[in-house]
N, C-alpha and C positions, 0 to 999 in steps of 0.2 A: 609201584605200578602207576604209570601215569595215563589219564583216561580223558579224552575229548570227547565232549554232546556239544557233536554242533547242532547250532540250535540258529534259526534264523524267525524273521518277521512275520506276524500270523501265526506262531509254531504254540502248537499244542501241548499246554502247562504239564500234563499228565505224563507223557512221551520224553520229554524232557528232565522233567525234576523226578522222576517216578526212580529210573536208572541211575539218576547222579545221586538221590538220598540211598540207594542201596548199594552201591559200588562204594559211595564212602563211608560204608559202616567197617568193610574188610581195613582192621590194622595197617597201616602202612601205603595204603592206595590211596591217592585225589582225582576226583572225577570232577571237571571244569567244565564250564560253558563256554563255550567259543563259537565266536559267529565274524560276521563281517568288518563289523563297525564297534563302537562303543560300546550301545547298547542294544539292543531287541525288544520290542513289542508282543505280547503276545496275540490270539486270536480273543480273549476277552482284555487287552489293554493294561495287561502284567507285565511292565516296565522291570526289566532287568538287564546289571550291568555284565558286559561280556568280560570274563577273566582270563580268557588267550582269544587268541587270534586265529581266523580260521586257517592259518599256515600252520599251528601248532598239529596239526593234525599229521603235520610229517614225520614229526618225532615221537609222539604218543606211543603207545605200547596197545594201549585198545583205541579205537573209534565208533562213536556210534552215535546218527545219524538220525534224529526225530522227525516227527514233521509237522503238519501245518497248513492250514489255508492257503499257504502262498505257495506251495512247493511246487508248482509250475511251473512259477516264474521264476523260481531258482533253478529249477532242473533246467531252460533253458535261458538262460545266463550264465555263456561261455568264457568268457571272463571270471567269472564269481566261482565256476565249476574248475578252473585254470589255479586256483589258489590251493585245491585242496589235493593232495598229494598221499594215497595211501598205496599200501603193500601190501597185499594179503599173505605172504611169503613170509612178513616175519611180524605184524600185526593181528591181530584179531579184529574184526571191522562187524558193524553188526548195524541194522537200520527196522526203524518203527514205523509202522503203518506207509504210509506217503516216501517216507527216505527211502522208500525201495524203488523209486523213481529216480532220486535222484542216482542210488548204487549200479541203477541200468544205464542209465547216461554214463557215472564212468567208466563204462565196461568192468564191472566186476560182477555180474551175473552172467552175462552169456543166455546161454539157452538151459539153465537150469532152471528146476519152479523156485518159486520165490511167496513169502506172504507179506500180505495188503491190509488194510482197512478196506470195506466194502463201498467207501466213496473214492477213494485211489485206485480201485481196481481195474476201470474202465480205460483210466490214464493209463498203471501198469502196463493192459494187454496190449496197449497202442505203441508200448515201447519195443514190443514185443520177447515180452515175458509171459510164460506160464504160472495162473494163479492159482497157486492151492485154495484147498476150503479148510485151513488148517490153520491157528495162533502162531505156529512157528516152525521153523525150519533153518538145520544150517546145512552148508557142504563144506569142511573143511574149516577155514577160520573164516567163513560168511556166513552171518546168521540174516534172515528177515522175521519179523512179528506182527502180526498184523491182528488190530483190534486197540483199543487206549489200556486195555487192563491186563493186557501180555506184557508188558513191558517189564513185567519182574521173572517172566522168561527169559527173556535176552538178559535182562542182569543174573540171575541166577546163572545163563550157560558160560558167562563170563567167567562168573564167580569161580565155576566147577574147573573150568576149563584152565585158570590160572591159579587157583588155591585150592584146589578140592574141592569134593562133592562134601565132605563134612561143612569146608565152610560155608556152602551155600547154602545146607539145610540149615545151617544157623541164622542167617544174615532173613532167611524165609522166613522162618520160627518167632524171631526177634517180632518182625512186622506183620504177621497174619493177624486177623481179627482172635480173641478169645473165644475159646471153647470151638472152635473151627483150626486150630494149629496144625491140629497131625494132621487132617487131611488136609490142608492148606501145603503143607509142605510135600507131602507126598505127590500131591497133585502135580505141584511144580517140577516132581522129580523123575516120575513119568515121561512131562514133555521134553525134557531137558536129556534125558540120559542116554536115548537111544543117538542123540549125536556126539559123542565123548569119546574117547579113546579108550581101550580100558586100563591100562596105564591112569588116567585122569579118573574114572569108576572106582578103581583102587583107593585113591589119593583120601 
């Protein structure tokens, strides 16, 4: 399973390394950073190098889409939004907090609700999207999560969604706080499950 966080300039350390340190715990999967240019800056000055490129996201098998201080000026930056190339059809595509701004620019929400961070949500509605008061939400292979500390939502439905629900309650488990485990995972599994197949619930 090959996994794109694109991740751009200003972007939000937690949204980004939060998903790529749990998506590459599952055997066999690599979750990358991909952005513009070389490198990316973050929103506190966390220099990190890009290891695809944001075209890699045509071939990926997931995509999923952080965000950031600057996601304005990327969401409109037509050009920069012209390189990124996804399929919901045979992809799973999924965005954190602010990236649900940029998921509404490339038309891959529509008019379904979507979730926010509570500073992107003003932008959101401008795009006109409907904001839940909810961590997360998918339709289909579109997830949104909104909040910095959801983001092992969106990895967990990943998880579930292409390896099982066993192997997400591990990959949870692995990283919850001590003596907080079962409900840590549980909790996760709550939000996550009522979007799954049951086919994938099985698994």
């Amino acid at each position: 399973m090959r996994i794109a966080v694109l991740t751009f300039d200003g972007f939000n350390e937690l949204d980004s390394f939060v998903a790529l340190a749990l998506l590459n715990r599952v055997r066999g999967w690599r979750a990358e950073i991909c952005g513009p240019g070389d490198a990316v800056v973050s929103m506190n000055g966390v220099r990190v190098s890009v290891q695809q490129p944001l075209e890699f996201a045509h071939e990926a098998d997931v995509v999923l889409i952080g965000s950031g201080v600057r996601t304005r000026e990327v969401a409109g930056d037509a050009a920069l939004l012209s390189r990124i190339g996804l399929d919901p059809a045979r992809q799973l595509i999924g965005a954190q907090c602010s990236g649900a701004l940029i998921l509404a620019k490339l038309g891959l929400i529509g008019d379904l609700p979507a979730c926010t961070d509570m500073t992107s949500k003003p932008w959101v509605i401008e795009a006109g999207v409907d904001v839940l008061d909810a961590p997360f939400v998918a339709h289909g292979n579109v997830a949104t999560a909104g909040g910095c500390m959801a983001a092992h939502y969106l990895a967990a439905w990943v998880i579930a969604k292409r390896a099982g629900l066993a192997a997400a309650r591990a990959v949870i488990d692995y990283v919850a706080p001590v003596g907080e485990k079962a409900q840590t995972v549980e909790r996760a599994m709550r939000v996550v499950t009522p979007y799954l197949e049951p086919a994938e619930v099985a698994a």
